[in-house]
VOPAGU-2260 file (C-alpha; in pm, 1 decimal, decimal comma):
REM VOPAGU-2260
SITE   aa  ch    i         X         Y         Z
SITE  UNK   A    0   24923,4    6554,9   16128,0
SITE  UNK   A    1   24621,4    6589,6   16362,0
SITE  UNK   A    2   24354,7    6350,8   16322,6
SITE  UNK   A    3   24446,0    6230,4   15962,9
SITE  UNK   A    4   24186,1    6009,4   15873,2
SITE  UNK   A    5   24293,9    5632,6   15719,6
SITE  UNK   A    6   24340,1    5708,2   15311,5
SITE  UNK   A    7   24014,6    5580,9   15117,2
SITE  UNK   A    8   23996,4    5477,4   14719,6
SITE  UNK   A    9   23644,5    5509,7   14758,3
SITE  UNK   A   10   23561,5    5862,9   14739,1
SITE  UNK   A   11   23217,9    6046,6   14943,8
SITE  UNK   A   12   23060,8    6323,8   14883,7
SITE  UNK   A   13   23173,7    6600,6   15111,4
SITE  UNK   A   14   23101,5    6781,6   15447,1
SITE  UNK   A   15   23268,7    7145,7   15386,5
SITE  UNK   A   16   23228,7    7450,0   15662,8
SITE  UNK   A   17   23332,1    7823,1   15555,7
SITE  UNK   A   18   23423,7    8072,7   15812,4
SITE  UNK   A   19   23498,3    8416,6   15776,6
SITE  UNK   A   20   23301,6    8741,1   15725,2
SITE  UNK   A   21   23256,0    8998,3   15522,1
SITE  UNK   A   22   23252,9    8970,2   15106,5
SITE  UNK   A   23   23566,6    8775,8   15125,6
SITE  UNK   A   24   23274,3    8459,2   15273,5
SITE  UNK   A   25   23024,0    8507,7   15025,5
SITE  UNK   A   26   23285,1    8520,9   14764,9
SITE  UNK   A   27   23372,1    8202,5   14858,3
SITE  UNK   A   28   23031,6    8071,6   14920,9
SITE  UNK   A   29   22967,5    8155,6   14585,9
SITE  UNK   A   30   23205,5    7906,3   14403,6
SITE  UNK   A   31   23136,0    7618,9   14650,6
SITE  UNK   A   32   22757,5    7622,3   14594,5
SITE  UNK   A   33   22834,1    7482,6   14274,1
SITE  UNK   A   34   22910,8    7185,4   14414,1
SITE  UNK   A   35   22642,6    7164,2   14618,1
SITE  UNK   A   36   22293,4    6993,9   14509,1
SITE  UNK   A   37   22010,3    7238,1   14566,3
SITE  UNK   A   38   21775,7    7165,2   14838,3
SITE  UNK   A   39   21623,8    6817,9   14803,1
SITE  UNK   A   40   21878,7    6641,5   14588,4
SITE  UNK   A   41   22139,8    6420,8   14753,1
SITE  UNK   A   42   22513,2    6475,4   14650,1
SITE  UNK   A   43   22707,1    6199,4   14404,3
SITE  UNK   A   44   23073,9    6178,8   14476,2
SITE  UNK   A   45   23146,1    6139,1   14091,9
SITE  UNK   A   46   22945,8    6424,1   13984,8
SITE  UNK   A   47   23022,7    6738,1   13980,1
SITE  UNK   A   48   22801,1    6827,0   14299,7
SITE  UNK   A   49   23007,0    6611,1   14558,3
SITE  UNK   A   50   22931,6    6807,3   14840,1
SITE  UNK   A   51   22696,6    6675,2   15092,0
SITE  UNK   A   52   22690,2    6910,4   15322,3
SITE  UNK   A   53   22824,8    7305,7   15291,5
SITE  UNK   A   54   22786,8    7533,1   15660,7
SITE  UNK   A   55   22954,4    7884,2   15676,8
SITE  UNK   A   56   23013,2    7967,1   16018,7
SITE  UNK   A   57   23001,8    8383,6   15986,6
SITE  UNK   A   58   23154,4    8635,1   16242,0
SITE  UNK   A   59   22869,2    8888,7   16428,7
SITE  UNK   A   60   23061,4    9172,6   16563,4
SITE  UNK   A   61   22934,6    9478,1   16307,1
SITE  UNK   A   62   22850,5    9731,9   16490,9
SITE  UNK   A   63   22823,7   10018,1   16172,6
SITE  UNK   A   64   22584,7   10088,2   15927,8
SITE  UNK   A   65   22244,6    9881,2   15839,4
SITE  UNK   A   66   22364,6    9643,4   16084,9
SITE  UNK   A   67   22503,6    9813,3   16384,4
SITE  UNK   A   68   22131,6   10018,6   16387,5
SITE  UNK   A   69   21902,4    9686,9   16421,8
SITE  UNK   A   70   22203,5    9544,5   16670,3
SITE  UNK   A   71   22155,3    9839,7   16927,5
SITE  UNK   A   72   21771,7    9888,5   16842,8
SITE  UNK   A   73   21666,4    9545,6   16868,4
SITE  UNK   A   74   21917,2    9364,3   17114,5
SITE  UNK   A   75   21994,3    9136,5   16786,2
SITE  UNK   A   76   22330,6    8997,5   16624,2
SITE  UNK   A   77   22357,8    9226,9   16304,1
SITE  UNK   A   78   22256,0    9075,5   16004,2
SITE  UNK   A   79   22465,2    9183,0   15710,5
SITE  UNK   A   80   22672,9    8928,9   15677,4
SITE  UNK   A   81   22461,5    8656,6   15747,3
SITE  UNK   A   82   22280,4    8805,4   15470,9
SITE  UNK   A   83   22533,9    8827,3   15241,1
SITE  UNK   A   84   22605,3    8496,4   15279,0
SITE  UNK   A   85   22261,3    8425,2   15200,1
SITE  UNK   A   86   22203,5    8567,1   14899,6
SITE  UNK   A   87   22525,5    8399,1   14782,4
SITE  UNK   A   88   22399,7    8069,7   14850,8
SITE  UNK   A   89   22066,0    8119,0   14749,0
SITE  UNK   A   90   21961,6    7937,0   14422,6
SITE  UNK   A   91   21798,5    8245,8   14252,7
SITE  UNK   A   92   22062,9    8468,4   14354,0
SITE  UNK   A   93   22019,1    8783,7   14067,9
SITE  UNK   A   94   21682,0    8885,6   14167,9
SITE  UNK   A   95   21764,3    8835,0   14525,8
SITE  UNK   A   96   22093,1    9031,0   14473,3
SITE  UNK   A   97   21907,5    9275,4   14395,6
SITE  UNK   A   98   21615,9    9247,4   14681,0
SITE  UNK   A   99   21846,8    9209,6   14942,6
SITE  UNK   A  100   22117,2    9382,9   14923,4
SITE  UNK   A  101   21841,2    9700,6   14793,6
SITE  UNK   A  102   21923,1    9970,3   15041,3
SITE  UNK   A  103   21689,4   10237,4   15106,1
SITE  UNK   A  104   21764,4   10600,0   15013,7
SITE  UNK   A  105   21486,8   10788,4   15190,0
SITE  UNK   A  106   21240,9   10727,5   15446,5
SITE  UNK   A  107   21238,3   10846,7   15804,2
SITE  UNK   A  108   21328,3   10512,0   16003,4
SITE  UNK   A  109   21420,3   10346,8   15643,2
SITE  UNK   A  110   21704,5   10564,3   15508,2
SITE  UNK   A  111   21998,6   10352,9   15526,2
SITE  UNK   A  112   21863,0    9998,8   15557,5
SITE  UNK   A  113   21872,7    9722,7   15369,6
SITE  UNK   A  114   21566,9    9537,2   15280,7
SITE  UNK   A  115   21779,9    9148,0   15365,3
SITE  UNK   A  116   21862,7    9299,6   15680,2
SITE  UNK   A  117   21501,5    9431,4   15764,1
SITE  UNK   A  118   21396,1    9077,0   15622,5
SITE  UNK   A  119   21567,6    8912,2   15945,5
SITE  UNK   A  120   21520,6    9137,3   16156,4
SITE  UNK   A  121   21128,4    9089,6   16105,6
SITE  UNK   A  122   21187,5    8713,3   16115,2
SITE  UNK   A  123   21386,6    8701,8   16425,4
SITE  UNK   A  124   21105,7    8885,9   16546,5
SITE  UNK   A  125   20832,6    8655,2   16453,8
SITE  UNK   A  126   21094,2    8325,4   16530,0
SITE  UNK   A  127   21166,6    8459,4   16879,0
SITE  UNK   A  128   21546,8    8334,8   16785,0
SITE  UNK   A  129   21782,6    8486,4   16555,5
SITE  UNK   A  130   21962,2    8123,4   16474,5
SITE  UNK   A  131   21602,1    8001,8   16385,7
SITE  UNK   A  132   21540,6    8321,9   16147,7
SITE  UNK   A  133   21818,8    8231,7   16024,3
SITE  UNK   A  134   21725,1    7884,2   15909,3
SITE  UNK   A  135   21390,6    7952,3   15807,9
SITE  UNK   A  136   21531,0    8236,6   15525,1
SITE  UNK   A  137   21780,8    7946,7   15438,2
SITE  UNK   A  138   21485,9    7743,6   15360,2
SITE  UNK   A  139   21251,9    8023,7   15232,3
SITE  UNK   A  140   21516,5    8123,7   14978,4
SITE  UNK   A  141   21642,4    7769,7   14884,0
SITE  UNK   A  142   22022,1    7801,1   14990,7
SITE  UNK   A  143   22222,7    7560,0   14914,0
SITE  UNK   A  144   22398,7    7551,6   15276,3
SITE  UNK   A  145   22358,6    7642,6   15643,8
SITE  UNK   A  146   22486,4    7928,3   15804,5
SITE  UNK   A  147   22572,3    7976,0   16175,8
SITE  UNK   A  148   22646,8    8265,3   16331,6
SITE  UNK   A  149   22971,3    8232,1   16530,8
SITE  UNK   A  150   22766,6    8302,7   16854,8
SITE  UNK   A  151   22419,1    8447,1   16919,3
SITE  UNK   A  152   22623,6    8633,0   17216,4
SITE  UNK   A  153   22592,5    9017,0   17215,3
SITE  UNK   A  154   22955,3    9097,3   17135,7
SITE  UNK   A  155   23218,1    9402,2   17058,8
SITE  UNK   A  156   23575,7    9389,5   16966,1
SITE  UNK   A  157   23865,0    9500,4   17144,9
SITE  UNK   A  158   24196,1    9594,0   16980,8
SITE  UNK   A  159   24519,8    9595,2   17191,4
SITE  UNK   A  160   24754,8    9827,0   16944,4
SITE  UNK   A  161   25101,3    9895,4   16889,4
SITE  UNK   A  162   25136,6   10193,3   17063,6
SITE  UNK   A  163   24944,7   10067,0   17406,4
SITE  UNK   A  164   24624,4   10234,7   17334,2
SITE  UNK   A  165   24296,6   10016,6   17309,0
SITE  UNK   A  166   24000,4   10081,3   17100,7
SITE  UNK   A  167   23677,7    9899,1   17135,2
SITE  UNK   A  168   23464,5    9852,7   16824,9
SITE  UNK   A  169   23436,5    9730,9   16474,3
SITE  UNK   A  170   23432,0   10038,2   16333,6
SITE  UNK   A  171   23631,8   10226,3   16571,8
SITE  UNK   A  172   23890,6    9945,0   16482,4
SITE  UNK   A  173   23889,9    9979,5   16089,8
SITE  UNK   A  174   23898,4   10345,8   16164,6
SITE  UNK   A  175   24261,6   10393,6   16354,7
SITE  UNK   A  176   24560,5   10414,2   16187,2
SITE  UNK   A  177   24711,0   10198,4   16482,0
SITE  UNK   A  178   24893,4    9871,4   16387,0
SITE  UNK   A  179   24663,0    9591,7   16563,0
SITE  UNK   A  180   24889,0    9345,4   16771,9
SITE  UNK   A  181   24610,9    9162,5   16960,7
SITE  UNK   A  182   24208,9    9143,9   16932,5
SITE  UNK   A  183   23957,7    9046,9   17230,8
SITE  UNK   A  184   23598,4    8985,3   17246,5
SITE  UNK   A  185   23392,7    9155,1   17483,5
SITE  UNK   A  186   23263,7    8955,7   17644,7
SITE  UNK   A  187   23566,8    8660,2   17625,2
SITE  UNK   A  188   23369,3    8364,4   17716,1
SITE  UNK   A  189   23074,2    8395,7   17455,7
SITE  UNK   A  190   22974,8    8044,6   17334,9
SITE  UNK   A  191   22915,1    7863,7   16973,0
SITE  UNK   A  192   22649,3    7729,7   16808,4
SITE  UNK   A  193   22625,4    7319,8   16883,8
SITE  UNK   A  194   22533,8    7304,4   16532,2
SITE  UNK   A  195   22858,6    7495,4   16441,2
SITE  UNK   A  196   23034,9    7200,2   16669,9
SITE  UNK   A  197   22880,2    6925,3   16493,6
SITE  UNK   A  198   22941,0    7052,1   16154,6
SITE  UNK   A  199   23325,4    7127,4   16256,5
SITE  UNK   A  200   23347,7    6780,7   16409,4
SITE  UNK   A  201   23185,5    6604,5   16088,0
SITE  UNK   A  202   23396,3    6851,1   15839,0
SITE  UNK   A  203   23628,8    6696,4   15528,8
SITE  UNK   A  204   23695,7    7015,2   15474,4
SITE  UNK   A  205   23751,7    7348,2   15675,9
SITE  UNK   A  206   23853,0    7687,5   15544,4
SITE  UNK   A  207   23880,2    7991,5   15703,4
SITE  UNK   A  208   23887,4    8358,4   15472,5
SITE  UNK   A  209   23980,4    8526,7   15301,8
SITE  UNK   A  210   23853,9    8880,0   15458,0
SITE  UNK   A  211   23985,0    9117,7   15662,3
SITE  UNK   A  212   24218,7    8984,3   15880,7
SITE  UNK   A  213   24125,0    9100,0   16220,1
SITE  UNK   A  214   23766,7    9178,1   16236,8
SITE  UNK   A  215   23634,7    8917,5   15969,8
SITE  UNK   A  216   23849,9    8606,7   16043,4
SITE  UNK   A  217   23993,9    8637,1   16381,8
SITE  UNK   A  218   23667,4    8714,8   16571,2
SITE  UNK   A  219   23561,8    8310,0   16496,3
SITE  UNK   A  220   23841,1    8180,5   16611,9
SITE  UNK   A  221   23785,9    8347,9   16979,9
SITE  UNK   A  222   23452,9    8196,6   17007,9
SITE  UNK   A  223   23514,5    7938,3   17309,8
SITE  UNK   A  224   23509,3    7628,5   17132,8
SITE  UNK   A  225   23553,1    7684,7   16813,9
SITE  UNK   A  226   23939,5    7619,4   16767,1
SITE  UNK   A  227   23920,7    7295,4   17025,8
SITE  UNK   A  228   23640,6    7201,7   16762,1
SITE  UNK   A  229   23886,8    7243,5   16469,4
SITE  UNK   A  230   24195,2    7081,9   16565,0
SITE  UNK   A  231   23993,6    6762,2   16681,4
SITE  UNK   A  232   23833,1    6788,6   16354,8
SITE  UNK   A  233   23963,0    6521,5   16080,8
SITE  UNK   A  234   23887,5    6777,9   15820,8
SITE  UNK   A  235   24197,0    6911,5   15665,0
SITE  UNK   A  236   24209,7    7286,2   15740,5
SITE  UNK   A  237   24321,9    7536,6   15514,4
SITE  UNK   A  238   24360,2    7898,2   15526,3
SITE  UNK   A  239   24250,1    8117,1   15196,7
SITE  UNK   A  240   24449,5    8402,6   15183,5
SITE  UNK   A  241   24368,4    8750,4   15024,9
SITE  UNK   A  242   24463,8    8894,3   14814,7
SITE  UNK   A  243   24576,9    9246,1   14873,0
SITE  UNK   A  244   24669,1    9380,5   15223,4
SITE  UNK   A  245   24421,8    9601,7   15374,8
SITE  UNK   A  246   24467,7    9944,5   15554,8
SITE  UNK   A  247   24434,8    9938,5   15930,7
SITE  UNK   A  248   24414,0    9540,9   15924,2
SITE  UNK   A  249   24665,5    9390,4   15742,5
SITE  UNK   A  250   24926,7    9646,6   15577,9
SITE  UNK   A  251   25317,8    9486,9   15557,8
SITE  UNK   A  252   25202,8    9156,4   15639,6
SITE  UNK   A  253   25270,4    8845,8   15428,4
SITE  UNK   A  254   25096,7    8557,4   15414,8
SITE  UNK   A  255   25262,3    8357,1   15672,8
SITE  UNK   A  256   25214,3    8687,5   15889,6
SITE  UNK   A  257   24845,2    8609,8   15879,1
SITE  UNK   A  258   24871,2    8309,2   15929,6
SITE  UNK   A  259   25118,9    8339,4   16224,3
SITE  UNK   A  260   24811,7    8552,4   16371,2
SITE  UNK   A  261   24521,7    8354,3   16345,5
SITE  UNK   A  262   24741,1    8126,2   16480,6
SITE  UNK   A  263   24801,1    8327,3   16798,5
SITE  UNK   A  264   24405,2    8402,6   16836,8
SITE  UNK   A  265   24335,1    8085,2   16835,8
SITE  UNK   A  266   24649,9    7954,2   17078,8
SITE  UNK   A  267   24738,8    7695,6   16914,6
SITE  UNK   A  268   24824,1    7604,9   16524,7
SITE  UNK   A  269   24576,5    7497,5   16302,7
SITE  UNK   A  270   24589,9    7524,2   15941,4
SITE  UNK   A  271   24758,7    7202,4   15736,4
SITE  UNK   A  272   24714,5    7399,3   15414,0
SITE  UNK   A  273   24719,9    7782,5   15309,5
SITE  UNK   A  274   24549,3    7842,2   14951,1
SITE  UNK   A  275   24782,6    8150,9   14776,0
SITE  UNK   A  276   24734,0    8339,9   14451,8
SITE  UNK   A  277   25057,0    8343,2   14259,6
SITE  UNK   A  278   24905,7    8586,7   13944,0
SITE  UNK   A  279   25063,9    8932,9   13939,4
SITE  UNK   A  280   24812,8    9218,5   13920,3
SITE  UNK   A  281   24800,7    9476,5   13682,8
SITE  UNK   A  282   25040,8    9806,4   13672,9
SITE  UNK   A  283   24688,1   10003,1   13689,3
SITE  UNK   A  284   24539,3    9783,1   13996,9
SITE  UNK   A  285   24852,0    9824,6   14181,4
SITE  UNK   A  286   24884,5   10197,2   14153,1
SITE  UNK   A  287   24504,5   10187,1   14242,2
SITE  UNK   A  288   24576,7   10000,6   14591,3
SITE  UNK   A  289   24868,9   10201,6   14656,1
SITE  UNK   A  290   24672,1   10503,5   14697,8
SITE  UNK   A  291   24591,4   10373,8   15031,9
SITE  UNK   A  292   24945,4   10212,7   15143,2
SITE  UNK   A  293   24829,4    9894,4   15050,4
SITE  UNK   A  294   25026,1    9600,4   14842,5
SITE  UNK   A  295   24970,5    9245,2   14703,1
SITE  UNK   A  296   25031,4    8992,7   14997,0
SITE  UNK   A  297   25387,0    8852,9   15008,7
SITE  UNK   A  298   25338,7    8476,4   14928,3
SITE  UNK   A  299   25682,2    8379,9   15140,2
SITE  UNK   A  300   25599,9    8068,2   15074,3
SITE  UNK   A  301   25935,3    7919,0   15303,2
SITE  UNK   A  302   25800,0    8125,4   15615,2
SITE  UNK   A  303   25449,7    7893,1   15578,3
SITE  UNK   A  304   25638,7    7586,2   15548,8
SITE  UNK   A  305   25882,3    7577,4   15826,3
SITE  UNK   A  306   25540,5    7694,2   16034,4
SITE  UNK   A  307   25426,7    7331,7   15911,3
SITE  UNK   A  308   25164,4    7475,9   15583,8
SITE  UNK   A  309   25217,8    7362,1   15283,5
SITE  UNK   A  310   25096,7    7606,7   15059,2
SITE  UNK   A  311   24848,9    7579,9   14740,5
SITE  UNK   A  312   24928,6    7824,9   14538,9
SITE  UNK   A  313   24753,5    7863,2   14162,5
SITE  UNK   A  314   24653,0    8157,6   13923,0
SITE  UNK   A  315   24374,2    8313,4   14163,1
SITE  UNK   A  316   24291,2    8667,2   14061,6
SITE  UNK   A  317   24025,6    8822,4   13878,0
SITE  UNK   A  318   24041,5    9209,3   13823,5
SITE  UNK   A  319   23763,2    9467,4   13791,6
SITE  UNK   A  320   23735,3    9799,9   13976,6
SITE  UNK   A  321   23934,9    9569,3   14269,1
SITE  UNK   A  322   24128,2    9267,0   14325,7
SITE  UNK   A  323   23908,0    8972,7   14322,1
SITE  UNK   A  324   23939,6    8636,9   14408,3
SITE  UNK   A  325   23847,3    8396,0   14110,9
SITE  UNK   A  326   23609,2    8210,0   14367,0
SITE  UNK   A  327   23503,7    7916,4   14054,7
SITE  UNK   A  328   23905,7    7796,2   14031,6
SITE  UNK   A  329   23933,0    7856,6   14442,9
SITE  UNK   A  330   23596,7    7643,4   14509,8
SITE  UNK   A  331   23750,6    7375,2   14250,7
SITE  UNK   A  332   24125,0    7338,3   14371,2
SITE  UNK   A  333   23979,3    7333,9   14751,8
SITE  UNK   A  334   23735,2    7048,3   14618,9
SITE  UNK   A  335   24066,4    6862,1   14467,2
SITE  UNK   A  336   24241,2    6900,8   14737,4
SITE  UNK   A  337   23981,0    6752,2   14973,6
SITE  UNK   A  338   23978,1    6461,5   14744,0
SITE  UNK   A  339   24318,4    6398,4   14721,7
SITE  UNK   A  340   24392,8    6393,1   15097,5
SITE  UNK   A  341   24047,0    6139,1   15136,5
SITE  UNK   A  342   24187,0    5932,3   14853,7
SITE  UNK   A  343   24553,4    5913,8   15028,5
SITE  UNK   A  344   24535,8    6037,9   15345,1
SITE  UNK   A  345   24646,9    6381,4   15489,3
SITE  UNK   A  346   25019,6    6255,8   15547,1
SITE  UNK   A  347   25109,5    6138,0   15247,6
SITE  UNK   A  348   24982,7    6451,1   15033,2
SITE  UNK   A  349   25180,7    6710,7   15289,1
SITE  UNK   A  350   25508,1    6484,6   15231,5
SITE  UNK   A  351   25395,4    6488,9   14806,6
SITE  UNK   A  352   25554,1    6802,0   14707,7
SITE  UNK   A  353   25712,2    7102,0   14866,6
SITE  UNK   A  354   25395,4    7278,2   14722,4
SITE  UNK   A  355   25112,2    7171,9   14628,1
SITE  UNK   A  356   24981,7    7346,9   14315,9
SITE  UNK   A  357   24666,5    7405,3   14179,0
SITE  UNK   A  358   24477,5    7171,4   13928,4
SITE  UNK   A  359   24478,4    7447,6   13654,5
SITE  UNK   A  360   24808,2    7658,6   13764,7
């Protein structure tokens, strides 16, 4: 496989970037921040905080709600999901749960906004530079990461769909009924972060989702750069699928259909590994998601291996009013796995098994 790195008994702690967008990141975020030391404390391969170094590279093409308002007012990237991401890595995250994520309910100017996204906002304001807001609310709120945005580039979408139509917007996007077949940025030659380079370059780890599909996960992997970045990587690369599909974005494909697109996006193939939930939902959760077309994702688990990913598949859903990822066992099994392929080498544990399962499945 692509840059596999010569096997190692002698494990290190770990350099692990996130990409995605949307809950389905913060979700994430919130299981590998548990093994990450908060800010000050180095990282001990044999504990259980054995990562060095956690980034989340998030997508910046909202253009609705909170976001999309301070985007076309302000001439910044919107903030939402940056500050999701923040509050998920933050150390006290309850109170600032709560603080950030507050929206207001009245207010002429206010109604509508959240407080996390007039927080950055202000800051970007006073920083002159929305990566360097950024940062400084990383380190004002004691995350236990960095976060990038994909590009500080003012960007849109553009969906090419099924029926030769074209609509241009996030939320125009999530809005048609249209099956997506291909998704542009406007404009195409935006640039990354260096930052978001070096961390890809120096990556053990790389995951990308879950979230939607085609305006969470895909937009990164457009940003010039960023998939040269990955394959060159050593990391081993693996995609974390979702759970359910997703009307507008994802409905009738399977897992190896997503994968099969990112794929495309990013012109070349890229993931070694592709983390799957195996656990059934509920008769009640079902009937719930089928109220809007939608269906647990087909884990055709052949169609991912003859594409060259070897699947990790495990017990990884939580229920509540939704599907939910159970982001502690994810975090852990993509931690394992890390391990294993630095302890053997990235060869030898895709030629292990036909699948490779998940420590507790």
């Amino acid at each position: 496989m692509r840059g596999n790195p010569a096997p190692s008994a002698e494990l290190r702690p770990l350099h692990v970037v996130a990409m995605g967008g949307g809950t389905g990141l913060s979700t994430l975020l919130r299981g590998l921040k548990h093994f990450t030391p908060p800010p000050g404390k180095s990282a001990v391969r044999h504990s259980t905080e054995c990562i060095a170094e956690l980034s989340a590279v998030v997508t910046v093409s909202d253009d609705g709600g909170s976001s999309g308002r301070l985007r076309k007012e302000l001439n910044m990237p919107p903030p939402g999901d940056i500050r999701s991401c923040i509050v998920a890595l933050s150390e006290d995250e309850a109170l600032l749960s709560r603080l950030f994520q507050h929206r207001f309910q009245k207010g002429s100017g206010l109604e509508g906004h959240s407080f996390g996204n007039l927080f950055l906002a202000a800051l970007t304001s006073v920083a002159g530079d929305f990566t360097d807001a950024v940062r400084q609310s990383s380190e004002i709120l004691a995350t236990r990461g960095r976060i990038y945005p994909a590009t500080t580039s003012h960007i849109e979408l553009e969906a090419g769909m099924q029926d030769g139509t074209r609509v241009r917007g996030e939320t125009n996007i999530t809005a048609s009924s249209g099956r997506i077949v291909r998704l542009e940025l406007v404009p195409a030659d935006v640039e990354p972060l260096p930052q978001t380079l070096e961390a890809i370059a120096h990556a053990d780890l790389i995951t990308v989702g879950p979230g939607s599909l085609f305006t969470s996960l895909v937009p990164n992997l457009l940003v010039r750069g960023i998939p040269e970045a990955m394959i060159a990587s050593p990391a081993v690369k693996v995609f974390v699928c979702n759970l359910m599909t997703q009307a507008n974005e994802s409905l009738g494909l399977t897992a190896a259909d997503h994968v099969r697109a990112l794929h495309e996006h990013a012109g070349r193939p890229i993931f070694d590994f592709a983390l799957i939930n195996r656990k059934p939902v509920s008769h009640n959760v079902k009937a719930r998601y089928a109220l809007e077309g939608a269906s647990q994702i087909a884990a055709d688990l052949d169609a991912l291996c003859s594409m060259g990913v070897c699947p990790l598949i495990g017990d990884y859903l939580v229920e509540g009013e939704k599907a939910r990822h159970a982001t502690d066992q994810v975090a852990a099994d993509l931690i394992h796995l890390a391990q294993q392929v630095m302890r053997l080498g990235k060869e030898t544990v895709l030629a292990g098994s036909g699948f490779v399962v998940g420590q507790k499945g």
